[in-house]
Structures are given as C-alpha cells and as structure tokens.
C-alpha positions in Angstrom: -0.8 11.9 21.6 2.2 13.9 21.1 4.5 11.3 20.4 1.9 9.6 17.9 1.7 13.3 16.0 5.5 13.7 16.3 6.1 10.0 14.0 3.2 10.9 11.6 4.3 14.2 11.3 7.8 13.0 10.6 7.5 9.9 7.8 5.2 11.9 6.0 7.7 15.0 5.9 10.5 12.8 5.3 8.7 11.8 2.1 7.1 14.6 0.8 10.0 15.9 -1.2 10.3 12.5 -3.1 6.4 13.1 -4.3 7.7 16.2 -6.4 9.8 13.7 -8.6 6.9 11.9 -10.7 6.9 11.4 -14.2 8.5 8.2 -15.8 10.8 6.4 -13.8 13.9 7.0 -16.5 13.8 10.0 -15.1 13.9 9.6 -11.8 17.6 10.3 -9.7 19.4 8.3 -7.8 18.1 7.7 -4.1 20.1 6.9 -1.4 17.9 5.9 0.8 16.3 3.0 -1.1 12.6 4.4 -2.0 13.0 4.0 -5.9 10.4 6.2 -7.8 7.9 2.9 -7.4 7.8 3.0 -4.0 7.0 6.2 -3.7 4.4 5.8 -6.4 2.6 3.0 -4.5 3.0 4.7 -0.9 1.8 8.0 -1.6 -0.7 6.4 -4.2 -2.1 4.1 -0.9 -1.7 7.1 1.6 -3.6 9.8 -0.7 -6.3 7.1 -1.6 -7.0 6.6 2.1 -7.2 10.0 3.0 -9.5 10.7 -0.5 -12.2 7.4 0.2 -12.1 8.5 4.2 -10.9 4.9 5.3 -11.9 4.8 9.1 -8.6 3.3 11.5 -11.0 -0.2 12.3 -11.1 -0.5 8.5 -7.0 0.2 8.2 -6.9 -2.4 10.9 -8.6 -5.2 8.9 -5.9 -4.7 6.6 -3.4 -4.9 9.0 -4.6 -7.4 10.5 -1.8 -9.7 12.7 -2.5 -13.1 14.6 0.6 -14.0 15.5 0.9 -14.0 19.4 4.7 -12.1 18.9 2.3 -9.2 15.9 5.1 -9.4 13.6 4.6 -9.0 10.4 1.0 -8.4 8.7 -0.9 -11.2 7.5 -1.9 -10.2 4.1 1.0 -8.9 2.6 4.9 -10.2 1.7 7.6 -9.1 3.7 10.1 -7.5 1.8 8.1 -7.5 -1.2 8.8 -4.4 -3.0 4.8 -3.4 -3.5 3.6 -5.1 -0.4 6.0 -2.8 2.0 5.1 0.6 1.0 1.6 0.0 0.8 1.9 -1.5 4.4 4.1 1.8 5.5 1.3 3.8 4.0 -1.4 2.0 6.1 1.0 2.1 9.1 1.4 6.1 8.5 -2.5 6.8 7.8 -3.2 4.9 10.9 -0.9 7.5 13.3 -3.2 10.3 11.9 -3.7 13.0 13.8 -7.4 15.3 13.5 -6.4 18.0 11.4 -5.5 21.3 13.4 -8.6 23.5 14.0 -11.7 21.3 12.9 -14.1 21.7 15.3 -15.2 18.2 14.8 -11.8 16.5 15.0 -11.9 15.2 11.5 -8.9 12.9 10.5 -9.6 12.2 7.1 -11.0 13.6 3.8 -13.8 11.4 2.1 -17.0 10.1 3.1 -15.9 6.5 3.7 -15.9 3.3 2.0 -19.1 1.5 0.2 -21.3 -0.2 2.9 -20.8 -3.5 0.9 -16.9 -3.0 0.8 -17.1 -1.9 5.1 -18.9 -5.3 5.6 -16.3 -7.4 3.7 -13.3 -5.9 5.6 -15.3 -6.4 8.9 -16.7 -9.9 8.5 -15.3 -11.5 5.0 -12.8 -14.6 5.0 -9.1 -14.4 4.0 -10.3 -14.2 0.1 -12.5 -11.8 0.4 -10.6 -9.4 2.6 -7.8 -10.1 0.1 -9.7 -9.4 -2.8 -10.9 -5.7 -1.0 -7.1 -5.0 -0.8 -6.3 -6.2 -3.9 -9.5 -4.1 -5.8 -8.5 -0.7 -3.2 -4.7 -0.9 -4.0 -5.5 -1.1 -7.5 -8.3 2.1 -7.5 -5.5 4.1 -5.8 -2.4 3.7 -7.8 -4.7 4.1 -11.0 -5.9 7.1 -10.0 -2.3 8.5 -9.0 -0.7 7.5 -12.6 -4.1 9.0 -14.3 -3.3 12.7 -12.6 0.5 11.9 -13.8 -1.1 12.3 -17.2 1.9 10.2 -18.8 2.9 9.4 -21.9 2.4 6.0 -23.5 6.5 5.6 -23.6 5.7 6.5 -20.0 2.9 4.1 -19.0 4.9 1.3 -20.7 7.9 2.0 -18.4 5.6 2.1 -14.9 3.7 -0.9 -15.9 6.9 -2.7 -16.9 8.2 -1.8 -13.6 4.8 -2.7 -11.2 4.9 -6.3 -13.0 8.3 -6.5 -12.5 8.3 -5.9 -9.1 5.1 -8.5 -8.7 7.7 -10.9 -10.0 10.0 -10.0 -7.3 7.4 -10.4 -4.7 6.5 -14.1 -6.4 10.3 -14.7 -5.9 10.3 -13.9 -2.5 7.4 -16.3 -1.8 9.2 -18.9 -3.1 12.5 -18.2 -1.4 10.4 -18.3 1.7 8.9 -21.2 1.0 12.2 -23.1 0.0 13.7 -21.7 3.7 10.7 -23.1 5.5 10.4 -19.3 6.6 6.9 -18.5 4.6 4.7 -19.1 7.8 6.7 -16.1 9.1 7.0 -13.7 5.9 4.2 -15.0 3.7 1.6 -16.7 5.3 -1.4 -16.6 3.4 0.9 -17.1 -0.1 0.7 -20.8 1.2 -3.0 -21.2 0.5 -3.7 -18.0 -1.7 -3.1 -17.6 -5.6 -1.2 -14.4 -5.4 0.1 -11.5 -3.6 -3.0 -8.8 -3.4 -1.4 -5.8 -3.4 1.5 -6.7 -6.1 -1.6 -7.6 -8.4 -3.8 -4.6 -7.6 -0.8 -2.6 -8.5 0.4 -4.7 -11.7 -3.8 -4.7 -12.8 -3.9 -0.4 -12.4 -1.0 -0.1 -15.3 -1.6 -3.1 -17.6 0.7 -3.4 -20.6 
C-alpha cells in the first residue's frame, strides 16, 4: 500500500506544475522532459475526467485491458502514439489511487460513477463497442478541459490543429508498424479497427 501511494503520489506531483501552463500552445515553453503542452492537456484532461465521472478501478481495467500472455502493451490503444500514451499514463496513475486521507468511508474518487448503459458496455461489449466507450469518454473529458480554458478562437484553432495533427502521427505509426510486421505488438486492434479511439475522441472534442 505504501509503495502503491508513494508512485501515485509521485507522477501526479511530478506533473502538477506543468497543469499551471494552459492557454494556447504558442505559448507554451520549452520542456525538457518531452510532455509538450498536448500531452499534458490530454493526461490531466483523462485523469480529472476520471476522478469527476467516479470511474470505478474494474471499469479503468476494461480499458486497459491486456491479453497478451507477456501484458505488454494495452490493447486498445497505439504505442507511442502521442494521444494514446498519456491517456494510457493517466489511466495507469488513476488506477494507483489511494482513498483520500480522512474519509471515513475510504472514498477514492469524486463522481457518482459512469451511466449504467456505458458500465455494461465496458463490462460485456466487443472490441467496437468498448472502443467506441473510450473513444466517446476521451472525447467528454478533453472538451470539458479546453471549455474551462475558456480560449480564444486563434486559440481553439491552434489546439485543434495540434490534436488532429497528432491523430495523424498516431495513423503514421500504425502504418510504420504495420510495414515492420510489428503491429500485433504496438497496434493490435488497428489491424481490424477503422481508427485509433482515443486520437479521434480527442481530434472530435476541438474540431476545426
């Protein structure tokens, strides 16, 4: 338990100051570390939706879901993919919660939970349909994190340039993977789906 608090406790502190720095990205400074002003857009966008809508840790692990004997990698999502990787390190940090300090009934989250009818497709829905929850959920979230940025329309032009730009990149990687004979690994269900979830949620909550 201790351990589990200490790494939760420690990405999202890492990460916090980079939330301060919203706004368009032309403003955004230079990052060393490699989380461009998009990332942290679509991770702390994922991370707050979670905690907001009360997502319970089975329903997190739907999403995350893994059949591969050696569990690397996630199924739904693109490895490397510049949309798909911090909405799967959001998941991955909202699933080490800890209950919050004090609460007499061990709460870990904020909302009520999810719909009933989006609860049963996670649970028992095919690959489409779980895809399509993901796609809908990561698109609710990052909408409702630009809508508090109350931005400018110079501004929305330059994040929803960016979010379809980046969908493109995650396309390209699909494709690289593919020609490599390494998409079974990276991209497994881009072999028999029409798109990346996540990178289209994302692209659909800023549209040009």
């Amino acid at each position: 338990m201790k351990n589990s608090l200490l790494l939760f406790l420690t990405l999202v502190f890492s990460l916090i100051p980079l939330a301060a720095q919203e706004g368009a990205p032309a403003r955004a400074q230079s990052d060393p570390g490699g989380h461009d002003e998009f990332y942290r857009l679509v991770f702390f966008a994922v991370l707050e939706g979670l905690y907001e809508d009360g997502v319970s840790t089975e329903e997190v692990n739907f999403m995350l879901f893994n059949p591969a004997p050696d569990k690397q990698g996630y199924h739904y999502f693109v490895y490397a993919c510049p949309i798909c990787m911090p909405t799967v390190q959001a998941l991955e940090v909202y699933r080490l919660r800890p209950a919050f300090y004090g609460d007499k009934r061990r709460r870990d989250t904020l909302g009520s939970g999810l719909s009933a009818e989006i609860k049963d497709k996670l649970k028992n829905g095919g690959t489409g349909v779980r895809l399509g929850v993901i796609g809908q959920l990561v698109e609710k979230w990052v909408k409702r994190k630009l809508d508090a940025m109350r931005l400018t329309e110079d501004e929305k032009k330059k994040w929803s340039d960016g979010l379809e730009e980046r969908k493109k990149q995650g396309a390209q990687l699909v494709d690289k993977f593919g020609k490599e004979g390494s998409i079974k690994f990276f991209a497994p269900l881009m072999q028999e789906s029409k798109g990346c979830a996540a990178c289209s949620g994302a692209a659909r909550a800023c549209p040009p």
